[in-house]
N, C-alpha and C positions, 0 to 999 in steps of 0.2 A: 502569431503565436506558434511555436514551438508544437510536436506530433507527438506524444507517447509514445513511446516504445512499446509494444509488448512484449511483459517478460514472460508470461506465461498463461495457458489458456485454462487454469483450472485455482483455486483458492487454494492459500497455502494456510495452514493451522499454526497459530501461535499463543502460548502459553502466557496470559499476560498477568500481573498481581498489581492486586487492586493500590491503586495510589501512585503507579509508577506512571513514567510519563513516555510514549512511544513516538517514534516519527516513519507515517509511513513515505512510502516512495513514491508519488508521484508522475515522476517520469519515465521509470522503466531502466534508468542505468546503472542503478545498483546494485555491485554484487554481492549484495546482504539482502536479499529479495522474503519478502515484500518490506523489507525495513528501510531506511535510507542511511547511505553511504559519504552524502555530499558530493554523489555523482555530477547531480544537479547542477550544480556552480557555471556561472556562466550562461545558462536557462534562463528560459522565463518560468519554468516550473519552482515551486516550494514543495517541501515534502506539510506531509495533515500530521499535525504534532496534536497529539490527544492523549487522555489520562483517564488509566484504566480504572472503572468503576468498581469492579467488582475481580477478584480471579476465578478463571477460567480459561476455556479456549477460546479465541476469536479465528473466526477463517478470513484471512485477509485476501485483498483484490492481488492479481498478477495484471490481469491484463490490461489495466487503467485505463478501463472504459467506463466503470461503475459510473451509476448517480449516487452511491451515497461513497465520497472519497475514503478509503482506507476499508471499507466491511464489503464484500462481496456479494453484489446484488443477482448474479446468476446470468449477467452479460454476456461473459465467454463463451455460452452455449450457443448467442449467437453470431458469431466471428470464424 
């Protein structure tokens, strides 16, 4: 399998409305970060396509090391 990339060592904030439907990145090569671009393509990576519950702010993963795919578990801090 395929490494992740890191795209970044810190959660990025993103504005979501409730009912919409989001795909994050997975792999680290998009530069729509933390969203996906269909960088992917040709990976074994998929992006986490999920649909927002509620609006707000969600802080999403850069570094694509979380356990929980797309929400920022606090990984980064140690990397």
């Amino acid at each position: 399998m395929d490494k992740a990339i890191i795209a970044g060592k810190a959660p990025l904030p993103v504005e979501l409305k409730a009912g919409e439907t989001y795909a994050w990145c997975s792999c680290g090569k998009s530069s729509n970060q933390p969203l996906c671009d269909g960088s992917h393509k040709g990976t074994s990576f998929v992006p986490k396509v999920f649909k927002a519950e509620k609006d707000g702010t969600a802080y999403l993963c850069t570094c694509k090391q979380t356990s929980n795919p797309g929400m920022c578990d606090g990984t980064h801090k140690n990397l």
